[in-house]
N, CA, C and O of each residue as an XYZ file, in Angstrom:
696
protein
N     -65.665     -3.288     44.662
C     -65.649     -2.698     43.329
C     -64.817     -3.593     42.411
O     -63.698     -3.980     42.749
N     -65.494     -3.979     41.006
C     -64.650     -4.476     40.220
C     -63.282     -3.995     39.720
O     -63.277     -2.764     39.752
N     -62.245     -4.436     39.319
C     -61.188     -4.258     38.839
C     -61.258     -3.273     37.496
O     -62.191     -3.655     36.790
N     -60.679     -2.313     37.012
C     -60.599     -1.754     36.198
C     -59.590     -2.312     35.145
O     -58.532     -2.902     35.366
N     -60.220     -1.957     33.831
C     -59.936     -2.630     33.139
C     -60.118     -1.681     31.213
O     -61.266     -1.438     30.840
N     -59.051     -1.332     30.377
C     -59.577     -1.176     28.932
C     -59.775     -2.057     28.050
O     -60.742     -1.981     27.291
N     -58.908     -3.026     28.001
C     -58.374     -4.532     27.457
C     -58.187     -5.112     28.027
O     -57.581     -4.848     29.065
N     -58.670     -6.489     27.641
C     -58.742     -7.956     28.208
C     -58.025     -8.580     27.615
O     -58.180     -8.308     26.425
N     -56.883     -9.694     27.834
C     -56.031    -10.339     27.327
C     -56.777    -11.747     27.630
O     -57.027    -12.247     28.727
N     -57.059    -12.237     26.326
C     -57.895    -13.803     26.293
C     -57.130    -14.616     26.407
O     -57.400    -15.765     26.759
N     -55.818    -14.120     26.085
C     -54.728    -15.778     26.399
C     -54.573    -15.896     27.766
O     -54.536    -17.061     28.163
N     -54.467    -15.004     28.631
C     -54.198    -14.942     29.878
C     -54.911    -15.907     30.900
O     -54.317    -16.484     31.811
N     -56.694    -16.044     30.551
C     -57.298    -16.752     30.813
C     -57.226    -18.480     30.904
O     -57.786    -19.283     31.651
N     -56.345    -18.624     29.870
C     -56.532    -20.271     29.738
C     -57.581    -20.638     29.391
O     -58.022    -21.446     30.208
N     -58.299    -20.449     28.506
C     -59.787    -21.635     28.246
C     -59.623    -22.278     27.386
O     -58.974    -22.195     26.342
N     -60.495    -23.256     28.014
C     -60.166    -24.401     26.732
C     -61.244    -24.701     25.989
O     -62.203    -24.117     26.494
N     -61.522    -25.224     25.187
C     -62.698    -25.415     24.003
C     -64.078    -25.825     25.037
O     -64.210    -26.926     25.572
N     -64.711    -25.073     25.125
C     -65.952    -25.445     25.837
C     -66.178    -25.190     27.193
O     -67.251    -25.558     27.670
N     -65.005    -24.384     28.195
C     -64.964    -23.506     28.957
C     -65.376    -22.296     29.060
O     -64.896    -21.722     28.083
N     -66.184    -21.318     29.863
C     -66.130    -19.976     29.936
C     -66.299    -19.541     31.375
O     -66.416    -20.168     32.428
N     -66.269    -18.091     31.026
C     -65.875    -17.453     32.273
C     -66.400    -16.021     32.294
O     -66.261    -15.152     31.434
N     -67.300    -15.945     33.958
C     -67.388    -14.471     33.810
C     -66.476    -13.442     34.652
O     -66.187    -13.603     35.838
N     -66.126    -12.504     33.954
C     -65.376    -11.403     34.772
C     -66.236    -10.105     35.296
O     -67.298     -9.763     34.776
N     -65.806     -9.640     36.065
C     -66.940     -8.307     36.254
C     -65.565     -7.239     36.366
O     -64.547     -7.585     36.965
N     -65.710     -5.884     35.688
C     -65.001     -5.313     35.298
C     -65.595     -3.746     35.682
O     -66.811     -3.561     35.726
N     -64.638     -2.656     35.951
C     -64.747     -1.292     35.422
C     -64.345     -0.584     34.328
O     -63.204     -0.136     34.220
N     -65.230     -0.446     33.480
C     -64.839     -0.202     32.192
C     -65.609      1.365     31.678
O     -66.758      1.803     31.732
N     -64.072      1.974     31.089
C     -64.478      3.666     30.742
C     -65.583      3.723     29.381
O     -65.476      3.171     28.285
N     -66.751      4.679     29.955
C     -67.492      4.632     28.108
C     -67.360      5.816     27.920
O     -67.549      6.696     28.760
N     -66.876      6.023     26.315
C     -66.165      7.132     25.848
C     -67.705      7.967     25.725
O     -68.708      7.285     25.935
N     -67.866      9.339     25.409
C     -69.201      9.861     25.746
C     -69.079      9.657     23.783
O     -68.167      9.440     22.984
N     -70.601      9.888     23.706
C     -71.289     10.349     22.362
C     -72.206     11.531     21.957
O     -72.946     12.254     22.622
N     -71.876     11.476     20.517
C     -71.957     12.932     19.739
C     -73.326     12.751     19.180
O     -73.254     12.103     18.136
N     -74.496     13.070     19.475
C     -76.184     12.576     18.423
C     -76.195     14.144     17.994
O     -75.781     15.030     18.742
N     -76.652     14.342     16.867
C     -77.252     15.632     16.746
C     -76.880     16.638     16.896
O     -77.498     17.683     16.693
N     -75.018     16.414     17.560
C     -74.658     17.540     17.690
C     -74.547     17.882     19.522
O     -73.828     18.824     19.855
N     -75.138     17.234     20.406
C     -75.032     17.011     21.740
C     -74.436     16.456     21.763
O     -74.188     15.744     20.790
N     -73.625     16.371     23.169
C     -73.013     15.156     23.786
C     -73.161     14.905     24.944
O     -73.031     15.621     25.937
N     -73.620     13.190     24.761
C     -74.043     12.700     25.624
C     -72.656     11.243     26.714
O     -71.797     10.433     26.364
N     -73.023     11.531     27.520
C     -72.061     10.444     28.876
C     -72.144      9.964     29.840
O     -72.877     10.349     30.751
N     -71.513      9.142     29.859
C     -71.906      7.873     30.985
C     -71.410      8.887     32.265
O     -70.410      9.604     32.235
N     -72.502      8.742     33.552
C     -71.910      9.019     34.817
C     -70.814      8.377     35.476
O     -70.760      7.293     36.058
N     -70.013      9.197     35.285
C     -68.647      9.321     35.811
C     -67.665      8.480     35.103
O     -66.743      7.719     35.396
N     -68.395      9.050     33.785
C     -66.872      8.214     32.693
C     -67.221      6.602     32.685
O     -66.903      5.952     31.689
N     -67.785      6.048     33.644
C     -67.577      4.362     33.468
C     -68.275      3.569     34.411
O     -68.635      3.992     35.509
N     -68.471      2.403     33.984
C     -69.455      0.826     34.662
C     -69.030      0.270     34.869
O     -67.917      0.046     34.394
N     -69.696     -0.520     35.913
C     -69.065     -1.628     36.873
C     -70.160     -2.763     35.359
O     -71.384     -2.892     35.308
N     -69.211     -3.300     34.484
C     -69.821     -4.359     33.573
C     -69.235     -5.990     34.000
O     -68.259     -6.195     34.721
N     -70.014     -6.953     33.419
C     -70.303     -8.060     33.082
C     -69.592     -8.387     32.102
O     -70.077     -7.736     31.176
N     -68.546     -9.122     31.607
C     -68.037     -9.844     30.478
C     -68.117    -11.252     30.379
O     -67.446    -11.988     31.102
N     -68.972    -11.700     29.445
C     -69.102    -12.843     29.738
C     -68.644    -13.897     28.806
O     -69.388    -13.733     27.839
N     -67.595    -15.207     28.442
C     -66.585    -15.427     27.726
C     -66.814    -16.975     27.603
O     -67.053    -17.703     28.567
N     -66.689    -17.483     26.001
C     -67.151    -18.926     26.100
C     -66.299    -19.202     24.887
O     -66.420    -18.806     23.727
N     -65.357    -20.027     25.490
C     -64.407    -20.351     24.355
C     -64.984    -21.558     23.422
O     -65.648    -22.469     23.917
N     -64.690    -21.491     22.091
C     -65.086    -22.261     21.386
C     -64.026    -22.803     20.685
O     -63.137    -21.957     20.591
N     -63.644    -24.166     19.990
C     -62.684    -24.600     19.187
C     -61.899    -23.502     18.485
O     -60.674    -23.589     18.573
N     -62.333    -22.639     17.907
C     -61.697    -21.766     17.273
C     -62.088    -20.120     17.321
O     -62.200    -19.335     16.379
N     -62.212    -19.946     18.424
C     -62.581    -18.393     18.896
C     -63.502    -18.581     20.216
O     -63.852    -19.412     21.054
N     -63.608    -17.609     19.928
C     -65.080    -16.883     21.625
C     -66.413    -16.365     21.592
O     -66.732    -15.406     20.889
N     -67.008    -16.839     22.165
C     -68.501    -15.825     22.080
C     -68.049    -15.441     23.376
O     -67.437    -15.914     24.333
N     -68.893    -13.834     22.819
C     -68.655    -12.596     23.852
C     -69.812    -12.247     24.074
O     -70.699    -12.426     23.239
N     -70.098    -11.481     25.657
C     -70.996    -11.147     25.796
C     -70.651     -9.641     27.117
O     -69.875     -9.608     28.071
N     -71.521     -8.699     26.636
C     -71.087     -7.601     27.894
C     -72.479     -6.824     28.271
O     -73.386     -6.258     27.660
N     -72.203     -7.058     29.339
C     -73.939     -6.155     30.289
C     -73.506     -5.306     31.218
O     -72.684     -5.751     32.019
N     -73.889     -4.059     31.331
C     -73.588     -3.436     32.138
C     -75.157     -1.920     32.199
O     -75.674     -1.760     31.093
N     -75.566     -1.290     32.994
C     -76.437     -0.651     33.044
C     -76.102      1.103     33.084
O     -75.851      1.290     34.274
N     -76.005      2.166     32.519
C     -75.376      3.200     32.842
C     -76.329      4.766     32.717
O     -76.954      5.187     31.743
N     -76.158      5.367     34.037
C     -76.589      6.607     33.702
C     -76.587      7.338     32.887
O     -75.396      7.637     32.803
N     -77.194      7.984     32.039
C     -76.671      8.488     30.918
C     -76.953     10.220     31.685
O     -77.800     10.464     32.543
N     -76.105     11.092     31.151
C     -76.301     12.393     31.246
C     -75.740     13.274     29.926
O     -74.656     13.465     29.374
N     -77.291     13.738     29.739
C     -77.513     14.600     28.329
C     -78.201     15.518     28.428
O     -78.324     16.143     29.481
N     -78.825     15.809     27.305
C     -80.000     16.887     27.196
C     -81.048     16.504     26.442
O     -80.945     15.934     25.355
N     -82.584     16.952     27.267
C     -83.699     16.129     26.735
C     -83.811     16.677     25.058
O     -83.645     17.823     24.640
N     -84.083     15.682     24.443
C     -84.841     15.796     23.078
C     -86.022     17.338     22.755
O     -86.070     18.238     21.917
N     -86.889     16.896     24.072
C     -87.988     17.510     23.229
C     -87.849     19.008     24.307
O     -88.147     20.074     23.768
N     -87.445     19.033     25.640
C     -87.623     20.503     26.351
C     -86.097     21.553     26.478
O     -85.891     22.758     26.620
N     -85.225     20.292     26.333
C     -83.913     20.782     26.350
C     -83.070     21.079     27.846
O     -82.072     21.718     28.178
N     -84.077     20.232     28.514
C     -83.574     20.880     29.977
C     -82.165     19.203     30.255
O     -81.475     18.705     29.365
N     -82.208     18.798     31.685
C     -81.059     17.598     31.473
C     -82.031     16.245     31.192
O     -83.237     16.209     30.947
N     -81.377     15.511     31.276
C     -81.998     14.165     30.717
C     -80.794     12.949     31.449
O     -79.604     12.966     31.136
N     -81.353     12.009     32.388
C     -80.602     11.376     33.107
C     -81.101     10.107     33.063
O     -80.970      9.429     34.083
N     -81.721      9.565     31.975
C     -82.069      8.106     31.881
C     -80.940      7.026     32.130
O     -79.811      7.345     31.755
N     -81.166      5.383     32.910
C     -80.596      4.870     32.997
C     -80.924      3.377     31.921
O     -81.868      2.592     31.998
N     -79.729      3.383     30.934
C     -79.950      2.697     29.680
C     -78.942      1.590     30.078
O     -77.873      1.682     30.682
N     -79.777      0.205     29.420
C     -79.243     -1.183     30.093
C     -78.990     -1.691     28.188
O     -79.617     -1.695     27.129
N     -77.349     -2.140     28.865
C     -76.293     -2.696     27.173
C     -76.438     -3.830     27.857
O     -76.343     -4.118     29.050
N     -76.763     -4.613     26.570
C     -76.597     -6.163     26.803
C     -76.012     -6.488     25.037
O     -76.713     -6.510     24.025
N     -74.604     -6.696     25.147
C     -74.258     -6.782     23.682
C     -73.292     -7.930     23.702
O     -72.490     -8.313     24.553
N     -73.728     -8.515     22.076
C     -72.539     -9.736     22.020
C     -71.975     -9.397     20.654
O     -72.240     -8.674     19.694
N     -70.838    -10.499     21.141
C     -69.913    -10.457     19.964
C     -69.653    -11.759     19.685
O     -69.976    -12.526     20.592
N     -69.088    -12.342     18.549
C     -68.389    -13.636     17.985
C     -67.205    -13.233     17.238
O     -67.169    -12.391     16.340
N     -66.089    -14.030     17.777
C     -65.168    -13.585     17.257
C     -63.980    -15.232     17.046
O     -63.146    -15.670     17.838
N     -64.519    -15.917     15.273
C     -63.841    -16.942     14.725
C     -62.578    -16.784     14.275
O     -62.666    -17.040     13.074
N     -61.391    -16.500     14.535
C     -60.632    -16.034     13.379
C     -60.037    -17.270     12.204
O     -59.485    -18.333     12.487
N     -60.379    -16.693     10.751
C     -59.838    -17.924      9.868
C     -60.966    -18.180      9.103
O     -60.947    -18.451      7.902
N     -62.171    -18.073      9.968
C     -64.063    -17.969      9.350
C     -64.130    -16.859      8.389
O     -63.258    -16.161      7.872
N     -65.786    -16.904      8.266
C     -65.990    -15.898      7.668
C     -66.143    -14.861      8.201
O     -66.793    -14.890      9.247
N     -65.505    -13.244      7.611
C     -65.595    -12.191      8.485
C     -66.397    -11.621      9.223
O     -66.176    -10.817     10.129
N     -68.058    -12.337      8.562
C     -68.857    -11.480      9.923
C     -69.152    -12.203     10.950
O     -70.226    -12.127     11.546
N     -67.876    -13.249     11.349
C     -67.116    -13.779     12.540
C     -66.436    -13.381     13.195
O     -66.239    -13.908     14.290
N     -65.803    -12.298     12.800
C     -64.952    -11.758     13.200
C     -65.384    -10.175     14.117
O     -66.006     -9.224     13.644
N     -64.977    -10.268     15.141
C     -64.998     -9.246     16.126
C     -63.902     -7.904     15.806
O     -62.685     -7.965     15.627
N     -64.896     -6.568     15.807
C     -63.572     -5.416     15.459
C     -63.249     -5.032     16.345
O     -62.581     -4.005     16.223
N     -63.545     -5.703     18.228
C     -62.894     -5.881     18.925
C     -61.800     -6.150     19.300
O     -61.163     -5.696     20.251
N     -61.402     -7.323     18.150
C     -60.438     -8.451     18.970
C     -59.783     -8.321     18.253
O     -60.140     -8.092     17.098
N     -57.723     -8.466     18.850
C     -57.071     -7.887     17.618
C     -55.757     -8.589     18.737
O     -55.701     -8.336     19.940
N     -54.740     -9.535     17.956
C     -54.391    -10.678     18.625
C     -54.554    -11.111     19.909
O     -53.646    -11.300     20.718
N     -55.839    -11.282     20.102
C     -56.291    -12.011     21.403
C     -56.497    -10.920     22.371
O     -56.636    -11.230     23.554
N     -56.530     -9.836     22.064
C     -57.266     -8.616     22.980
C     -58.364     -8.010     22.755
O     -58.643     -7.364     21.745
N     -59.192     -8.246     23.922
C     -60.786     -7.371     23.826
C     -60.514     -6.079     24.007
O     -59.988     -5.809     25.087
N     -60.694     -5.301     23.352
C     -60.880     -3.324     23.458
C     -62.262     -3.496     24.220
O     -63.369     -3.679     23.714
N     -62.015     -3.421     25.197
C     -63.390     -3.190     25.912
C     -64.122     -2.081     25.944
O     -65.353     -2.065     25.936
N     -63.125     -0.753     25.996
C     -63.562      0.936     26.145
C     -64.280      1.247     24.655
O     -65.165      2.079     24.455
N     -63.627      0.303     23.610
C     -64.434      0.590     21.935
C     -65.815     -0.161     21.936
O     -66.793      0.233     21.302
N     -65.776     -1.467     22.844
C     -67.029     -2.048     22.768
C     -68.002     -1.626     23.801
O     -69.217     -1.770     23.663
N     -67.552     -1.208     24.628
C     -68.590     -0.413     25.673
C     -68.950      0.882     25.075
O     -70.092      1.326     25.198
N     -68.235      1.367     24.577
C     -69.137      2.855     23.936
C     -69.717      2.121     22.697
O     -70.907      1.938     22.953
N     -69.499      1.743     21.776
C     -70.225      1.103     20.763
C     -71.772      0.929     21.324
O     -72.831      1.457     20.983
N     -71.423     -0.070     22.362
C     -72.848     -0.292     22.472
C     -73.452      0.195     23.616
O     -74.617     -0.029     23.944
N     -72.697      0.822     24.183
C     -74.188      2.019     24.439
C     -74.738      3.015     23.763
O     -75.879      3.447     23.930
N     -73.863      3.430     22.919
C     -74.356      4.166     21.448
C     -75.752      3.682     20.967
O     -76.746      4.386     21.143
N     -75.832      2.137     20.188
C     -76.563      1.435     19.897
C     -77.587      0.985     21.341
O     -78.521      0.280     20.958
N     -77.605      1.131     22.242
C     -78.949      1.175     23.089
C     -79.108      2.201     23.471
O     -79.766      2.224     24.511
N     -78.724      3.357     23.013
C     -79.747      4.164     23.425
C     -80.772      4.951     22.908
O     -80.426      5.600     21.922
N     -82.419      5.157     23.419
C     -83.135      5.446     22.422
C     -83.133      6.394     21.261
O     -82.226      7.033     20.728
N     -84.329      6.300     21.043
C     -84.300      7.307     19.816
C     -84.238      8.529     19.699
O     -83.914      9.191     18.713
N     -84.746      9.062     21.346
C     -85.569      9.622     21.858
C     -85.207     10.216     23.457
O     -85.850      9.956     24.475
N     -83.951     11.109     23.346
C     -83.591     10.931     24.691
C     -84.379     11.940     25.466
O     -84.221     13.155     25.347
N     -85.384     11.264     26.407
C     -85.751     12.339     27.673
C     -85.690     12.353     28.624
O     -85.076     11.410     29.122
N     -86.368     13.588     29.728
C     -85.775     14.093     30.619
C     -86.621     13.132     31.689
O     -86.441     12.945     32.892
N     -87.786     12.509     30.613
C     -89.327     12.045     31.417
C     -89.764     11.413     30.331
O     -89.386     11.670     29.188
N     -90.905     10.215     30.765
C     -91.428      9.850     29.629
C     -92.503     10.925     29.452
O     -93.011     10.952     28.331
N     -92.843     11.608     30.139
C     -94.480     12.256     29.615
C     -93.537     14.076     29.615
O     -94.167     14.941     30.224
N     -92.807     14.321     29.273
C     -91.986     15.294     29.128
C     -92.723     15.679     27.919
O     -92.741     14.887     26.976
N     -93.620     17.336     27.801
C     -94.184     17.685     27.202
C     -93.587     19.012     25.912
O     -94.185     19.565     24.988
N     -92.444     19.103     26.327
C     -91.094     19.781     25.196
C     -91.808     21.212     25.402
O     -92.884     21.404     25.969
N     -91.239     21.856     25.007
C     -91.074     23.386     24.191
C     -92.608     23.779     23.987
O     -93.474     22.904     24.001
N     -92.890     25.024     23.811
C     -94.201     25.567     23.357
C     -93.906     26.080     21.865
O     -93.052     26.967     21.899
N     -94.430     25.742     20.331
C     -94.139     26.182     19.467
C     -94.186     27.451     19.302
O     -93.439     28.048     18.527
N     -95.202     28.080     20.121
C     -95.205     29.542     19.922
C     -94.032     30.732     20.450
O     -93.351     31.508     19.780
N     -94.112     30.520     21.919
C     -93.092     31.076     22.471
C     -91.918     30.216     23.013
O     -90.860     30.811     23.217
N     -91.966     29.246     23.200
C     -91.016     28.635     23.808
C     -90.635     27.997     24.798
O     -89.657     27.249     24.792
N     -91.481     28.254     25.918
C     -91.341     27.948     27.409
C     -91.476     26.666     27.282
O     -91.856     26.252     26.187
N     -91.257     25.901     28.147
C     -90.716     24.608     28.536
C     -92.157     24.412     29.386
O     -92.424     24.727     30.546
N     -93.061     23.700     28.241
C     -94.536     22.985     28.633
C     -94.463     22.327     30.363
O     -95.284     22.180     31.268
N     -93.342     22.122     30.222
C     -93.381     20.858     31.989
C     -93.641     22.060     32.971
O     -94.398     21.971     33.937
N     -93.209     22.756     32.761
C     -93.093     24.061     33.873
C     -93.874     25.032     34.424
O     -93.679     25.771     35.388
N     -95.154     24.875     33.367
C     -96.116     25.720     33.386
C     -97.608     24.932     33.363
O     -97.783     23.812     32.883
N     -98.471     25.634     33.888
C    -100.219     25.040     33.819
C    -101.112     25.004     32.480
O    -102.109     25.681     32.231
N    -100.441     23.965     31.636
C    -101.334     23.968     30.874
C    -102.507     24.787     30.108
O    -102.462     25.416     29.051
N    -103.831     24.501     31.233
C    -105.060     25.266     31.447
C    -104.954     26.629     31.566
O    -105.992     27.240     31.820
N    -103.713     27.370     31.410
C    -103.209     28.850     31.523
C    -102.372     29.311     30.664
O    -102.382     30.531     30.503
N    -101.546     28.604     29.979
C    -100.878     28.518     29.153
C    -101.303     28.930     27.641
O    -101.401     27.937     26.921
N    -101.563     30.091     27.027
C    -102.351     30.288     25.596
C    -101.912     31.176     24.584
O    -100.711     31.003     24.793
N    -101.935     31.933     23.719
C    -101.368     32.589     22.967
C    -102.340     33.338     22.526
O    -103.336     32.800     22.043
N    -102.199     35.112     22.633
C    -103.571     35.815     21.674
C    -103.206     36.006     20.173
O    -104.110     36.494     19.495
N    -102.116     35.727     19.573
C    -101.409     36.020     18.622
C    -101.450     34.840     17.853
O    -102.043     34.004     18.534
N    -100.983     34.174     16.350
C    -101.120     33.553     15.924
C     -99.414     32.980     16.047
O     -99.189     31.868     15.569
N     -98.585     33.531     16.502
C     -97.468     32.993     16.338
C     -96.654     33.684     16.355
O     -96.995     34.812     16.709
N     -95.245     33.515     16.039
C     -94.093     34.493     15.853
C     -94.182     35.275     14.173
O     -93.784     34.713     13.152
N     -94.767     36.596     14.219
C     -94.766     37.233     13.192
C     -93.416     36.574     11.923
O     -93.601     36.249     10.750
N     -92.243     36.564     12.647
C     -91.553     36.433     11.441
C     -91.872     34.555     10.534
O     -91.343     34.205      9.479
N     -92.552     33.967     11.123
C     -93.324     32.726     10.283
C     -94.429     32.946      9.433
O     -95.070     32.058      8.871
N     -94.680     34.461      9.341
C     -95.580     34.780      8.622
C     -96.195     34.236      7.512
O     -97.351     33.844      7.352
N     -95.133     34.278      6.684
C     -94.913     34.356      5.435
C     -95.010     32.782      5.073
O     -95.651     32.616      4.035
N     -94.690     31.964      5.474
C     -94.604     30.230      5.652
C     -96.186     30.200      6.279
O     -96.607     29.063      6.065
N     -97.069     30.889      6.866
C     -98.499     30.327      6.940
C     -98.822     31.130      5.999
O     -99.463     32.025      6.549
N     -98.749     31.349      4.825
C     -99.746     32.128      4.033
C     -99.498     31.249      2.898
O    -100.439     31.050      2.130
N     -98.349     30.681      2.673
C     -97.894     29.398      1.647
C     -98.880     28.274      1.760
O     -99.095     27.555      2.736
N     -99.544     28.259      0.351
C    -100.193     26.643      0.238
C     -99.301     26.070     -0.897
O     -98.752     26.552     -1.888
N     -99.400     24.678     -0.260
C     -99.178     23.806     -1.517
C    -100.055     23.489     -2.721
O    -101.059     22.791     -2.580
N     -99.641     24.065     -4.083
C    -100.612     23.921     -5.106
C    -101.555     22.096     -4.783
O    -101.194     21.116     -4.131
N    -102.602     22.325     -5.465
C    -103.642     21.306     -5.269
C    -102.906     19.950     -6.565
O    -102.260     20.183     -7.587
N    -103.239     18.882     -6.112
C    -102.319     17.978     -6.477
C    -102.903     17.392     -8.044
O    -102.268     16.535     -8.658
């Protein structure tokens, strides 16, 4: 098992201009808030990839790591356990121009726990489900389409009476 790790100290390393180095690390990802859910990495944290290339005057960064996610599906609401793969970089010049600059790096320390949730934030879809062919909710009553036979599945009613009033609404003609 890799070494655990929140921050990385880049001086510690020694590199020199045109050196790099990979570390493999355990690193905590803080969970996230979409919509009002919250969603989190299995068991708090990843065995990640940091990958480090010193340049004359800063570092290119790079971090991969692959993580269970555990949430709740989008469309049926039941759990949702997709495994979403971060592959994120950073550049970080200091003295350049700022969108050189890493909001990572802050005298020569990587926040790794801010950049690992960052970007699993940013990879994960749009669209979190439980399945790709995960068929959600029934508009009428509700039941959870995956669960039931289709071909049996029907409604004699037009809907939930209290939507009444919203199907009898047209939009004037344009």
């Amino acid at each position: 098992m890799a070494q655990f790790a929140d921050t990385l100290d880049l001086a510690t390393l020694d590199l020199r201009p045109g050196d790099g180095r990979s570390i493999d690390l355990r690193v905590r990802v803080q969970p996230v808030t979409l919509a009002g859910e919250r969603y989190e990495v299995e068991h708090g944290a990843v065995e990640a990839r940091v990958d480090l290339s010193r340049m004359v005057s800063g570092y290119a960064l790079r971090l991969r790591f692959e993580a269970r996610l555990l949430g709740t599906c989008t469309r049926c609401l039941d759990d949702a356990h997709p495994t979403i793969a971060v592959d994120a970089r950073e550049v970080d010049q200091p003295g350049e121009e700022e969108d050189l600059h890493s909001p990572y790096m802050t005298s020569g320390q990587l926040d790794l726990t801010a950049w690992a949730r960052d970007a699993f934030a940013l990879a994960l879809p749009t669209r979190l489900l439980c399945r790709d062919d995960c068929q959600g909710l029934c508009a009428v009553c509700g039941v959870n389409l995956n669960e039931v036979d289709a071909a049996e599945h029907h409604h004699d009613s037009g809907g939930d009476p209290r939507w009444g009033k919203l199907r009898e609404w047209r939009a004037p003609p344009s």
